[in-house]
N, C-alpha and C positions, 0 to 999 in steps of 0.2 A: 589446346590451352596448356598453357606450362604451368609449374607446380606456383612461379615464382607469379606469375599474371593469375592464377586460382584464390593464392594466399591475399593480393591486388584488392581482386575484385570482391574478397569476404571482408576484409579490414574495410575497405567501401562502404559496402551494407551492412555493418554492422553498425559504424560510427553513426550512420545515418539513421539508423534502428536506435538506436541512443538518445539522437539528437528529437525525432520522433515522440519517444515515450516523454522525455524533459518538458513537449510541448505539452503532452496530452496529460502529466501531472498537473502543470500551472491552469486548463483549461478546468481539468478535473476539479480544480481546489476554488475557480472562480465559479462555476457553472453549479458546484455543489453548494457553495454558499446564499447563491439565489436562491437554490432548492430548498435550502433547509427555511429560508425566510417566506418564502410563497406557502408553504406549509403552515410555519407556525401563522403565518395570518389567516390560513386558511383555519385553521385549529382554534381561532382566537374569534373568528366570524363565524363560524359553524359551532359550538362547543358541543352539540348534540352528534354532528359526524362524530366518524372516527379516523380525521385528519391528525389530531395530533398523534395516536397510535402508531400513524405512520412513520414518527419521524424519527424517533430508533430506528427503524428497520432501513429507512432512509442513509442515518448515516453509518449505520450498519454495511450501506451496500458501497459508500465512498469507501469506507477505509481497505473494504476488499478491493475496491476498483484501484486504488490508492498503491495498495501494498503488489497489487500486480503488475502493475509498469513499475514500480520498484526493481522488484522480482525480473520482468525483463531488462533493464538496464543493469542489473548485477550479472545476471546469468552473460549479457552480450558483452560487459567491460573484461569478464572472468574468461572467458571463450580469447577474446583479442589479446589477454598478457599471457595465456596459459598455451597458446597454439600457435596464433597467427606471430607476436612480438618474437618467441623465441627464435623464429627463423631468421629476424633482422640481427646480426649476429656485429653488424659497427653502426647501429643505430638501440637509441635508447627509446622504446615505445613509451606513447602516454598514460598505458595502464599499467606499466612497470613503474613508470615514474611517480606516478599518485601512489602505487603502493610502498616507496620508498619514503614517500614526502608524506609522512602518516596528518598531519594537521592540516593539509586539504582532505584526504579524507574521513576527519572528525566533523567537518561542515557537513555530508552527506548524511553522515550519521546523526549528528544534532539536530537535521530537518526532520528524519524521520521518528527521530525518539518526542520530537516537539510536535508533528505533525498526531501522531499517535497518541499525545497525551491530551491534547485538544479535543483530537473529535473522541477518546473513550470519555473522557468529562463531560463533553456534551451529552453522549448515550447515556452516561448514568445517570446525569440532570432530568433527560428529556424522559427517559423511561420511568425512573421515582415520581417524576412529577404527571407521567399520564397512569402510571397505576394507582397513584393519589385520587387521580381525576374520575377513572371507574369505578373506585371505592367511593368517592363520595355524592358522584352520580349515581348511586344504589344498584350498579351493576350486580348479578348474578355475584357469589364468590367463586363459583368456579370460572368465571369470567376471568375476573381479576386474577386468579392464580396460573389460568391458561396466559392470560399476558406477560403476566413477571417469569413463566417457565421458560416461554419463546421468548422474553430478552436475554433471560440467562444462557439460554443455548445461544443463541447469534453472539454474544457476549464470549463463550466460550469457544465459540468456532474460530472469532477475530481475532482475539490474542490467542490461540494455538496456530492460526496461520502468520500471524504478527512474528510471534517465537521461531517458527522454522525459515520464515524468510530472513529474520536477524541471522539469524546461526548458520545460513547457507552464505549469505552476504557480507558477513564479516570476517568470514575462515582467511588466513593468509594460506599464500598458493601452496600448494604440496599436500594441503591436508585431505583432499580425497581421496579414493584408493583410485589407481589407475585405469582406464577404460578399458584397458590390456588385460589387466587381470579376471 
């Protein structure tokens, strides 16, 4: 295989690794909204379970799901203008070109700043309103306080991976140190 049909066949799969995650956000984002509503009915039919406990951790676990197809469609767009485009030396690549045309890439960015501000709003709704619900279900206090600990940690964990996936994903090219070095 030549360098020039190698460089081919990664732009291929990578585009397609792209096109992939794109689907499996839109899935994510319909698939999670059922989930959070089968929950909260569950939580609204049961009040004695502890369905609605669930559903911070719930969407707890989208925004990770969320933020890692993120994270893969940044990391495969970065690899295509950083490796694969510079090779094309009298063609302009599509990830060079988005990075020059910065107001298309302000729509990627306003999905995920808007995507993020939704479901953290949701988590601090849903978690205030079920440590509300422990407290006045006469739960133990160290109950209640084990619950508000573990939202605050998941809470802490999302935006600390929220913040490095921004900050990986927004870099313009050059600002990593080289593989070389």
């Amino acid at each position: 295989m030549t360098p020039d049909e190698f460089s081919k066949q990664q732009y291929i799969a990578l585009r397609a690794e792209i096109s992939e995650s794109k689907s499996r956000v839109f899935w994510l984002l319909i698939v999670g909204m059922f989930l959070v509503l089968a929950a909260g009915y569950l939580a609204a039919a049961y009040p004695a379970a502890f369905a609605n406990a669930s559903i911070p951790f719930l969407l707890l676990a989208l925004m990770l799901s969320f933020i890692a197809e993120e994270s893969n469609i940044s990391r495969a767009g970065r690899y295509l203008r950083e490796v694969i485009e510079p090779k094309l030396r009298d063609f302009t690549g599509w990830e060079h070109w988005l990075e020059v045309q910065q107001r298309y890439r302000e729509v990627d960015r306003a999905f995920v700043v808007g995507f993020s501000a939704i479901f953290l709003t949701f988590f601090v709704i849903t978690a205030s309103l079920t440590i509300r619900q422990l407290d006045l279900a006469g739960y133990k206090q160290q109950l209640v306080w084990t619950a508000g600990t573990a939202y605050l940690l998941g809470a802490v964990c999302v935006v600390y991976v929220l913040m490095r996936h921004w900050t990986a994903s927004t870099k313009p090219s050059g600002d990593e140190p080289s593989s070389e070095a």
